[in-house]
N, C-alpha and C positions, 0 to 999 in steps of 0.2 A: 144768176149763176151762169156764166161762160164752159162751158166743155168744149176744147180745144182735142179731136179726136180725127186722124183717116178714117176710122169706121165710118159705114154706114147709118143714119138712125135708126134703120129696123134695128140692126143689133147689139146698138149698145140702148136701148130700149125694152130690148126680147127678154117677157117674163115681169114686163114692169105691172101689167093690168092685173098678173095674178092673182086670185085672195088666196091670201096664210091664214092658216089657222096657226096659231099660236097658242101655249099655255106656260103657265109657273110654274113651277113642280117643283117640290123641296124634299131630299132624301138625304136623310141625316142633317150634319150639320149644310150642304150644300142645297143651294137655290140655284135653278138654272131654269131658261127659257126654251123651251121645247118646239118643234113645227110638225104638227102631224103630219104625217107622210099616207100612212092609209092605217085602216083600223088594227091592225096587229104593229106599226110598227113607227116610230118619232124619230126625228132629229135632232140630236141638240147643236141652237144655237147660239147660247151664251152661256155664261158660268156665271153666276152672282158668287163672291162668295170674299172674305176678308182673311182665310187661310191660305198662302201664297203655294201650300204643298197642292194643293186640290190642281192647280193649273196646270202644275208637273204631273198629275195623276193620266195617262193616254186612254183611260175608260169616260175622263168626263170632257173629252176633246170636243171643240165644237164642230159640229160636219160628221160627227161619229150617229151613227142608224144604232139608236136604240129599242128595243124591242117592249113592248107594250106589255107583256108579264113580268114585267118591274112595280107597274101601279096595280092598285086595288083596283081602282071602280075606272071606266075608260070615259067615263067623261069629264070628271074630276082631274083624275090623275094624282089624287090622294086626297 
């Protein structure tokens, strides 16, 4: 793969060695992918979900800081 970029490598790089945590979480009928953030609080990163209303819902945006007294157990996440 070619990246034809002016940036620099640091920074279109910056962030790449991270590790995610990631989890599934399903509430209700919707499934989404989660990235912890720290222990009281997530992110969602995707929406699974074959209800086109859920996408229009602005609570299950992805990018949106969801707060970890949503799930039961914090390692699970349900």
């Amino acid at each position: 793969m070619l990246l034809y970029t002016p940036l620099p490598m640091e920074v279109v790089l910056e962030g790449l060695e991270k590790a995610r945590d990631y989890h599934e979480v399903q509430i209700g009928d919707v499934t989404m992918i989660l990235e912890r953030i720290s222990d009281s609080e997530s992110k969602i990163v995707k929406l699974i979900s074959t209800n086109p209303n859920d996408f229009l819902n602005p609570t299950l945006q992805p990018g949106k800081i969801v707060s970890a007294t949503l799930f039961l157990d914090k390692n699970s996440y349900l």
